[in-house]
Each structure stands twice: as C-alpha cells, then as structure tokens.
C-alpha positions in Angstrom: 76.2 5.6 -16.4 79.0 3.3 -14.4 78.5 -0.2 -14.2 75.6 -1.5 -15.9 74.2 -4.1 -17.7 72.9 -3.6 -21.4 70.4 -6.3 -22.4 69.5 -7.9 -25.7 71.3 -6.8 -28.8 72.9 -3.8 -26.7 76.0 -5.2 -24.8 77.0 -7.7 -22.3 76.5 -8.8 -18.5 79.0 -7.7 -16.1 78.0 -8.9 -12.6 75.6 -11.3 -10.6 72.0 -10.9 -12.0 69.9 -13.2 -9.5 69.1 -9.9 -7.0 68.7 -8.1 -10.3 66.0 -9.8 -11.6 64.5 -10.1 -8.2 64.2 -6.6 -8.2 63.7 -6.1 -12.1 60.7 -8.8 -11.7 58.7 -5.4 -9.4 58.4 -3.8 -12.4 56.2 -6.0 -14.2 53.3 -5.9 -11.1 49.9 -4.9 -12.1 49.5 -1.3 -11.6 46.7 0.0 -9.5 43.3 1.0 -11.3 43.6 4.7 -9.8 47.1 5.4 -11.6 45.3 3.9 -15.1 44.4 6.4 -17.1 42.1 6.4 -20.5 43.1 7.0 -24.1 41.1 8.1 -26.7 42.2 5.9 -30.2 39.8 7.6 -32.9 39.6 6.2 -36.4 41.1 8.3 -39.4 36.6 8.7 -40.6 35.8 9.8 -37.0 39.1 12.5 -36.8 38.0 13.7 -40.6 34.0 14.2 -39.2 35.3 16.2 -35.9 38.0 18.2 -38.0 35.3 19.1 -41.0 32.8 19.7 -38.1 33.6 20.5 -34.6 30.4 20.5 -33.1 30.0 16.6 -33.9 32.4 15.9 -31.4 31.9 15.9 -27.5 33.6 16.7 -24.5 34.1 13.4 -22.9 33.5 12.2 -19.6 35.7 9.5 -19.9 39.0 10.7 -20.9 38.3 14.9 -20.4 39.0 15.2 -24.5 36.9 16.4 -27.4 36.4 14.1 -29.8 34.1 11.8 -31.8 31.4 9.7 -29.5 32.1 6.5 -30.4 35.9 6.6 -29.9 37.3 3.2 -28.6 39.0 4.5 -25.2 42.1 2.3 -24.1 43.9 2.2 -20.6 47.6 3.5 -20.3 49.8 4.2 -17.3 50.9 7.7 -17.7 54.4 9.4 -17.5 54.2 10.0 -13.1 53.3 6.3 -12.9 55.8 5.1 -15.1 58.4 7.0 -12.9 56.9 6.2 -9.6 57.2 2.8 -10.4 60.9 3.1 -11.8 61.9 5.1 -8.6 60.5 2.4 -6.6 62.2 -0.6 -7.7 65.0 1.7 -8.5 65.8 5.1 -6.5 69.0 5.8 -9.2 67.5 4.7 -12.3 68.5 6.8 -15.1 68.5 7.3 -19.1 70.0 9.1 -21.9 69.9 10.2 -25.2 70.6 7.5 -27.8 71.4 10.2 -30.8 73.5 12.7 -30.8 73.3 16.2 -28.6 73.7 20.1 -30.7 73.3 22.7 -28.2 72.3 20.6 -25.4 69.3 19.4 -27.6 69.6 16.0 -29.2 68.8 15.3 -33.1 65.4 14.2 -34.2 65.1 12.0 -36.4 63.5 12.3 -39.8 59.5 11.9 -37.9 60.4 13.8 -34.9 60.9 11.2 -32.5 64.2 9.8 -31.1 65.9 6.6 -29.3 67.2 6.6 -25.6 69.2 4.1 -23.3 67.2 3.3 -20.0 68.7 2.0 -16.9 67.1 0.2 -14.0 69.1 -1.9 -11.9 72.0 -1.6 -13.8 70.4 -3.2 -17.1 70.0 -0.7 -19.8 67.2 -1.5 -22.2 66.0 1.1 -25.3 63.0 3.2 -26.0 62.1 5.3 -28.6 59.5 8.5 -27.9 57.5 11.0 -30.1 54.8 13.6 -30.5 53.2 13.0 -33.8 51.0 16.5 -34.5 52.2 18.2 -31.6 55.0 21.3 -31.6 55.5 24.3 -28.8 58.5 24.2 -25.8 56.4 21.0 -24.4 56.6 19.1 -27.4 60.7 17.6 -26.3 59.0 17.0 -22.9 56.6 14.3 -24.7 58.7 12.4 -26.7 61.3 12.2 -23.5 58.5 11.1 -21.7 57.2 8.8 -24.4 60.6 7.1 -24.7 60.6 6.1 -21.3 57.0 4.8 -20.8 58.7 2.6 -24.2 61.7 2.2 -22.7 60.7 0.9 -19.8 57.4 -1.1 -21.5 60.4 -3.4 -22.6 61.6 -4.3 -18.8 57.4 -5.2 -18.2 55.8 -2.2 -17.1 52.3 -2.2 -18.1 53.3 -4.8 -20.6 49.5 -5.9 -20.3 48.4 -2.8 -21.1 50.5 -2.4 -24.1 49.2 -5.8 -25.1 45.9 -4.7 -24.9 46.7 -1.4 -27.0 48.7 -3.7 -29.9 46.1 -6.1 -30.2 43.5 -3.0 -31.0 46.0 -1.7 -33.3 46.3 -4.8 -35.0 42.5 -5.0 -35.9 41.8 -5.8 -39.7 40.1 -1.8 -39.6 41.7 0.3 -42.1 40.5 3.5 -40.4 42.4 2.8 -37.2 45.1 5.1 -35.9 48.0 3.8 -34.0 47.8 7.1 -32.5 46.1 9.6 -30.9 44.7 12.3 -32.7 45.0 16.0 -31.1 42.0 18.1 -32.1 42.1 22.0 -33.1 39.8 24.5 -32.7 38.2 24.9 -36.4 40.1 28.0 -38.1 36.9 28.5 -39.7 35.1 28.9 -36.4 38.0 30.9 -35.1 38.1 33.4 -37.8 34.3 34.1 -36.7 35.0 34.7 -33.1 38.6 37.2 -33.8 36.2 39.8 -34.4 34.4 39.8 -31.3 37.5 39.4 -29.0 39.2 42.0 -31.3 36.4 44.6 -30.2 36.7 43.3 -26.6 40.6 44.1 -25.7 40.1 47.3 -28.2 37.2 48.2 -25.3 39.4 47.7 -22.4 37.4 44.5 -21.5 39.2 42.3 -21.8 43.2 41.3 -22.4 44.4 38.7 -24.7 45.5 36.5 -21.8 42.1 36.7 -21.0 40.9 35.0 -24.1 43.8 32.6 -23.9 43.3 31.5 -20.5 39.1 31.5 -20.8 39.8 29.1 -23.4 41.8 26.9 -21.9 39.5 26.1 -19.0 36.7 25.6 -21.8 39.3 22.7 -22.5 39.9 24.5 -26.6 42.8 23.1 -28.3 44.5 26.1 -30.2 47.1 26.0 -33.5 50.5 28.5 -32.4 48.8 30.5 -35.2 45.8 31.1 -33.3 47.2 31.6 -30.4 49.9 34.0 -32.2 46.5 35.7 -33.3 44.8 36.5 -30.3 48.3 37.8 -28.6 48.3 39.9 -31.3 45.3 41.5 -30.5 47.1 43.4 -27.5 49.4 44.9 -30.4 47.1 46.3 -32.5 46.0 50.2 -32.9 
C-alpha cells in the first residue's frame, strides 16, 4: 500500500503527521441526520416470540424491518456513508485483507468474520467485519463492509454513534443482543403456502420468479431452502 503509517500496536511513523491529523481530524465530524440510518436491536425473548409466531411481529415504519414492536431502534451510519466520508477526506484511501487469501477469497475465521488493514491518509488502522445468521454470494459483501465501518470507527467515524450503540449493549439486560437479528419467513407458514404456488406455476399462472420477486416487495425474508423450494417448482412434472 506504499508509504503509510500503521498506528497503535501495528507499526511505526514514517513521515510528518501535523497535515495528517489535520486531515484525519474530518473524519470524526458529526454526520448529517439524512445519511443516519435506524437499527433494530431486538432482545433474545422478543426474536424467540417473532420466530415461534410471525404474525406478532410488524412491519416497521421506522427502520422498513419485521420485527417485534417494542424493539429499541439505534442510529448507525451505513456502508455509502462510511465511504463517502473516507473518499472525502481521502480520495486514495484503501484496505486489505488482514488473513490470508485461497482462491482470491480470504480465510474466515472460526465465526465467520475476518480482520482487515484500513488506510486513510497514510495511517493504517484495523477492523474486523461479519455477518452473524446471514449466508448467500452477498454474505462476503457484509463482513467487507462491516470491517470497514469498524475499521474506520477506530479513526472517529461515528464514534458517537458507536458510543451510543456500546452503552445499550452494555445494559445489565440479559435478553439483549449485541446484534441484529434477521428474521425468516416461518417454515411452518411456508409449507402451507407451497401448495398453492405449486398449483399456480403448474397452471401457467404464474412462474417461480414470480413468487420470488412478489415476495420480495412484500419485504419476506426467505431461508436458501425456501427459496431452493419455490425454484423448484418450475422443475417439477
């Protein structure tokens, strides 16, 4: 990454850092309250009710997700932020895998997530990422882009909202989640509904991309075995 400077326990100064941390100081500016976005932290009871029952959750106005009603919502600076602001002070900031690459891929480690080098400025900083629940080709997009939002959380951006989001973490409630929890559609409720769509692309009415995409804009959050299922459809005689 040519001439840069690692910071903390990584490795040493190698130039002039006054204009540095001029520059480095832009990061840390409040962000403005259209690029804040809301996150939905659901205790482990609340995820349990929704996942036994999905009609006891809702389809919230707040955040766009469905989940319990009276999930705490917490603000976050998303993955375009993050880089809009890194670009900004920055135009070359860059990062790179921490762990070792197979295949072009790097190596997970043992819960999925990984460690990467950030560098803004010429001062490298690191970050780690992951996608707890989550698995598909978009899952290695997340935990990149969860590394970085990390990453770069330890040069100050959105350090007050991280703040905000430890402190709630840090609550004496046992039930609290230091994550978000993704939400399926019930197989139960599934299995109910194959039928029906089953009939429906047998009939010529509809196609399985149909159902796929129909469900999407209803906002449904399906398994890769339900989704498997109802491409499957297309396949059968």
């Amino acid at each position: 990454m040519g001439n840069k400077i690692i910071v903390s326990d990584e490795k040493k100064t190698t130039r002039s850092n006054t204009p540095i941390i001029d520059n480095l100081a832009k990061l840390r500016e409040p962000f403005p309250q259209e690029k804040i976005s809301k996150l939905p932290k659901p205790t482990k009871a609340q995820t349990a009710e929704v996942r036994t029952d999905y009609t006891k959750g809702i389809r919230c106005n707040t955040c766009g997700a469905w989940h319990h009603p009276k999930v705490v919502h917490l603000n976050y600076v998303g993955h375009a932020a993050t880089t809009d602001r890194l670009l900004e002070v920055d135009p070359l900031w860059n990062w790179e895998f921490m762990s070792p690459v197979k295949d072009g891929f790097p190596v997970l480690d043992a819960d999925g997530g990984m460690w990467i080098y950030l560098t803004v400025c010429g001062v490298t900083r690191k970050g780690y990422g992951n996608a707890p629940g989550k698995s598909g080709p978009d899952t290695m997009k997340e935990i990149i882009g969860d590394a970085i939002r990390n990453a770069a959380m330890r040069f100050g951006v959105a350090l007050d909202l991280w703040s905000k989001e430890d402190l709630h973490s840090a609550q004496p409630e046992e039930d609290n989640n230091s994550e978000p929890e993704q939400f399926f559609y019930p197989d139960e409720s599934f299995q109910k509904s194959l039928p029906a769509w089953k009939a429906a692309v047998s009939d010529k009415r509809k196609e399985p991309n149909d159902i796929l995409t129909y469900l999407a804009n209803k906002n449904v959050n399906l398994t890769a075995n339900q989704i498997q299922a109802i491409q499957q459809l297309g396949q059968e005689k």
